[in-house]
N, C-alpha and C positions, 0 to 999 in steps of 0.2 A: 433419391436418397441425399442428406443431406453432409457434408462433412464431419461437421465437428456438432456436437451436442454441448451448449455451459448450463452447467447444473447453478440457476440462478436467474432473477429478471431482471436486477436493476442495471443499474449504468453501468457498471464493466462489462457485462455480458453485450449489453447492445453496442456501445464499442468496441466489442470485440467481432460484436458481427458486422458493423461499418464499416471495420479494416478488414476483414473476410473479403467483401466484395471485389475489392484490389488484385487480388490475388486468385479469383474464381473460387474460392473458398469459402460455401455455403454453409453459413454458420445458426442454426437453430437454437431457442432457450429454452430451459424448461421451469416454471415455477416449482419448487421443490414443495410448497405448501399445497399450489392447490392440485398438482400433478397435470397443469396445461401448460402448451405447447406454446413458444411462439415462436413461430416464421421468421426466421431474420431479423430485421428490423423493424417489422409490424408489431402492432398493437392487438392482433387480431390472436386470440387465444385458441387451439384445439382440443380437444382430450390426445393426452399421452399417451394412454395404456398399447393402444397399438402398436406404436412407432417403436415403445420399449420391447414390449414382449418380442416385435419382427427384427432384434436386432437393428435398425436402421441404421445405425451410426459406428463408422468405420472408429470415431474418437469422442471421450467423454473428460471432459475437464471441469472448470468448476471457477464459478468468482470471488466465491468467498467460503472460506474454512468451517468457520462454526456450524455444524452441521450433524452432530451428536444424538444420533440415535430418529432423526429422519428416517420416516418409513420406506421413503423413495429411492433414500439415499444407500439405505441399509442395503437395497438391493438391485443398486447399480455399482458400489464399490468390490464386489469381487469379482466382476466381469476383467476381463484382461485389454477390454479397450476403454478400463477407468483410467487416466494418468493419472500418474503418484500418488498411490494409494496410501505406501506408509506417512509419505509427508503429510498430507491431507486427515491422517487419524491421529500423527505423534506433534505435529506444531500447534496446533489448536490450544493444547492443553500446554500452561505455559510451566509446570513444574516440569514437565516431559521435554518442551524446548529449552529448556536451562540446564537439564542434565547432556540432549545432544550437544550443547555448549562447552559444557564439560568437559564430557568425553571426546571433543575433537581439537581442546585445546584451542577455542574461540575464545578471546577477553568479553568477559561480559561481568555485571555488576556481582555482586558478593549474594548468595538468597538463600533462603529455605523455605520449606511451608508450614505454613503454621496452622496446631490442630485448637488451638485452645488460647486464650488471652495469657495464659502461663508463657505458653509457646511466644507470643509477642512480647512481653517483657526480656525473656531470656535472648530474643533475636537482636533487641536492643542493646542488650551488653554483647552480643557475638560480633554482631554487623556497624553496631555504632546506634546512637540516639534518634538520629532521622535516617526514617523508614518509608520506604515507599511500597504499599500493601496492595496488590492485585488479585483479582478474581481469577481464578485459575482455566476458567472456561468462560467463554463470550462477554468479556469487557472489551470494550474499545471504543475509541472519541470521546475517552476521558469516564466511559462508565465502570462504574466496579472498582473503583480505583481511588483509595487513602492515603493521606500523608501524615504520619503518626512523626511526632518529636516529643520532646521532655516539655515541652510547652500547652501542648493541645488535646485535646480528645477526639480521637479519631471517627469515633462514632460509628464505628464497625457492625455490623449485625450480628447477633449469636449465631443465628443461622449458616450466616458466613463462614467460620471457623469451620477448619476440615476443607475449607474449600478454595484456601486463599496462599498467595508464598506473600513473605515477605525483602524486599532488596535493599541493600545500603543504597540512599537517599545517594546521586554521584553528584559533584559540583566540577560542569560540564561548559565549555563556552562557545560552546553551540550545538544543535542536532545537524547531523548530514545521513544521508541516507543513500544507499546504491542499488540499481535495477542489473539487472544480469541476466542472463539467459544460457542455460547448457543446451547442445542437441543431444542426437541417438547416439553422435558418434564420441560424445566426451568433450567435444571443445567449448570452450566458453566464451561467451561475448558481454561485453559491459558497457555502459549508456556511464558519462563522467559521474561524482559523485556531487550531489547536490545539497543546498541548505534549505531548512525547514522550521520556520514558525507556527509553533502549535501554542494553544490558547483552549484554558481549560479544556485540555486533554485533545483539542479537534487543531488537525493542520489548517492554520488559516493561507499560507503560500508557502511557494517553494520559490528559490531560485538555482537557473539552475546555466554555468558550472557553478559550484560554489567557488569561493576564495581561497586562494594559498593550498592548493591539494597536493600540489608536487609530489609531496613527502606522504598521503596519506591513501594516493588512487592505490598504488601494486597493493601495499599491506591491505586494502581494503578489500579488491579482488582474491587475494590471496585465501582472504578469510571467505568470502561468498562463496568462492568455486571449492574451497573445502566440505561447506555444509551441502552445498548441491549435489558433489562426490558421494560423500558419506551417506547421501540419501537415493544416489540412483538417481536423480532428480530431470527429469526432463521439461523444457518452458521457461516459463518467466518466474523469476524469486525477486522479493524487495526485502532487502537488510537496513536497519533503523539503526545508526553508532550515534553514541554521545563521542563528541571531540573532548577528552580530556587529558590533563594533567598526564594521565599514565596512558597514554594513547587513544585508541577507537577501543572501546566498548560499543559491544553490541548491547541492543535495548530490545528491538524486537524482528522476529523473521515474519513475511507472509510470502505463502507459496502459490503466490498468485500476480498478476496486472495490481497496480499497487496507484493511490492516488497520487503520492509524491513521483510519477512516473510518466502523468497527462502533460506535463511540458513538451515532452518527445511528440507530441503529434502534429505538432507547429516548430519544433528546436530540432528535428535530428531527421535525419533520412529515412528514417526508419522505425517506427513508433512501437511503443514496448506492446502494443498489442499485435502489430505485426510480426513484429519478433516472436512475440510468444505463441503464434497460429502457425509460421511458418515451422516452428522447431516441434512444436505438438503431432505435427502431421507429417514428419520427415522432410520437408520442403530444406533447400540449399540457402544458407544466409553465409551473406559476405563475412569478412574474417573482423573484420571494425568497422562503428558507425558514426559517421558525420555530424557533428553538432552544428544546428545554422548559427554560428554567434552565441548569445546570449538569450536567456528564457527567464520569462518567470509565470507562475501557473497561480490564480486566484482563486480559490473557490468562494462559492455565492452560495452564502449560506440562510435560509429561511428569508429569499429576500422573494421580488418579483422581477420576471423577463424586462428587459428593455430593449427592443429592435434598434436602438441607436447605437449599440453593441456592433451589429453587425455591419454597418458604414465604419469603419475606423480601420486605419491603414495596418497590417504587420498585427492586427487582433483578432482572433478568431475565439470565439463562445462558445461551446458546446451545455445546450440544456436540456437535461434529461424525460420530462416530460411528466415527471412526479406532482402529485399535489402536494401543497404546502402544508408544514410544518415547522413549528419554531425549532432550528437549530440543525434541519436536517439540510444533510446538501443536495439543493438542487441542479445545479450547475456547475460550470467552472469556465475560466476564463484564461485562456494562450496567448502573450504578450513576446516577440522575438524579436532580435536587433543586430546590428553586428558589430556595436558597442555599447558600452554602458552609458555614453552620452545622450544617444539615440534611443538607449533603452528608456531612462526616465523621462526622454520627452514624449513618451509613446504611455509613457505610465500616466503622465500628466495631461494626454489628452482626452485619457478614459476617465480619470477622475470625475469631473461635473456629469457624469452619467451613472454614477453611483451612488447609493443612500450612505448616508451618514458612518454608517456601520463599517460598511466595505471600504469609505472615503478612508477611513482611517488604519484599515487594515493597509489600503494599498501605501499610505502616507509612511507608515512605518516600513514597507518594502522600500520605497525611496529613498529612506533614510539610509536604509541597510547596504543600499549599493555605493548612495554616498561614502557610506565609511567603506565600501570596500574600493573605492578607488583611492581611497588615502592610507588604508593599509601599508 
């Protein structure tokens, strides 16, 4: 019998079962599509139906949300060994996560939903002229997602309407993001809060601490451990705040191992996927976690492996093992230091091992620390 069951195949799940093994904690996946199994870290598929019906699994979690009306899924969530069930049915849907915003007195951007192109007209005089229009169910890395002003046509689909919110456009000077984790017994633990560069709509890096947080770690805990509360929430949550003018706005929740979070497995004692297996399963986690220095996390996106990744000092690669696709993420890349001086010569050694693309994603990382040391 295995421990924990992640309803899902891709790369959170199989990091989730890499960091499993640390801890004796046999971690299984299961394809929600095609209802097979996989063993831990193998590749090697079984039929599910067994292992479901015989109970096997003390613990049932999950790598990723959208998951609406899965035949699989339909009938593994009212078992009492599915974690977080409500979260799992009420965050997905993003008009349902801006009302629990709401209601728990979280800052988060200005929204409604809109049933009708009337509806977006009037949202424009409610919320202001720029609008930022989302899919209300499975957008993400930038899909399902409009930026409507007095200038442009948004190019919305009829279809869409009934299905979409729309939020005041926020002018934001920077994204940060924070990982957290509650156990059974209430207490909370938080990983610092970090910066994040996204690029049409997909995170291209994280760095992670971010800059100047003094002022903004407790209010940000504050706000995490409220929504986790208010949801009973047991494991790992990642919360997405724009830094602005009128404080941290929250942008988006996911109740789950979160990519802005892969820094931890090379930056911190304790990596958010261990965190989030040992609190899933009642396991004992220290009261605070370690940052090694400084981090930043790359993802590699629609590129190809390069084994000279793996020779380079303080970088560790982690590649999934996906076929290729443009745009999809294949990998990712852990960079740690125990300054920022050391951190960019470590950035600059990876460089010439990168295509073009990534050259410059990391060049702009560079930049960004440069100005954070002149901050």
């Amino acid at each position: 019998m295995s421990d924990v069951l992640v309803v899902g195949a891709g790369q959170l799940g199989l990091m989730m079962a890499s960091a499993g093994a640390r801890f004796g904690i046999s971690v299984d996946r299961i394809d929600h599509v095609s209802g097979e199994v996989l063993p831990g870290t193998s590749r090697a598929r079984i039929p599910g139906e067994a292992l479901l019906a015989n109970d096997a699994y003390p613990v049932i979690t999950a790598e990723l949300e959208h998951l609406l009306g899965n035949p699989l899924v339909e009938g593994l969530k009212d078992r009492p060994v599915w974690s977080n069930r409500e979260a799992m049915e009420l965050l997905p849907a993003r008009d349902q996560q801006k009302d629990l915003l709401d209601q728990l007195d979280v800052a988060t951007s200005p929204w409604q939903v809109v049933s009708s192109s009337k509806d977006l007209a009037s949202a424009q005089v409610r919320l202001g002229s720029e609008l930022v229009v989302k899919s209300i169910r499975d957008g993400y890395d930038g899909k399902g997602q409009w930026i409507v002003s007095a200038d442009n046509e948004p190019g919305i689909p009829s279809d869409a309407y009934g299905n979409i919110i729309a939020e005041k456009k926020i002018q934001f000077k920077r994204e940060l993001s924070l990982i957290g984790a509650r156990l059974k017994s209430g207490q909370c633990v938080f990983f610092p809060l970090v910066e994040n560069y996204h690029q049409h709509g997909m995170l291209r890096y994280t760095i992670a601490a971010a800059a100047n947080i003094a002022e903004l770690q407790q209010p940000a805990q504050v706000m995490l451990e409220k929504i986790m509360a208010g949801l009973n929430y047991v494991g790992v949550m990642a919360m997405e705040c724009f830094d602005s003018d009128h404080g941290l706005l929250v942008n988006e929740i996911a109740p789950r191992v979160h990519n802005s979070g892969h820094w931890t497995q090379l930056g911190a004692d304790l990596s958010q996927f261990d965190l989030h297996l040992l609190a899933i399963t009642g396991r004992p986690v220290k009261q605070s976690i370690e940052a090694n220095g400084y981090s930043i996390m790359l993802n590699l996106i629609g590129c190809e492996l390069n084994t000279a990744w793996y020779s380079l000092p303080d970088i560790q690669c982690w590649w999934y093992g996906k076929s290729w696709r443009e745009n999809r993420k294949l990998g990712h890349i852990n960079i740690t230091a125990q300054n920022l001086d050391l951190l960019k010569e470590r950035c600059s050694a990876l460089l010439p091992t990168l295509d073009n693309f990534h050259q410059q994603m990391l060049t702009l990382c560079i930049g960004r620390i440069h100005e954070m040391q002149t901050d």
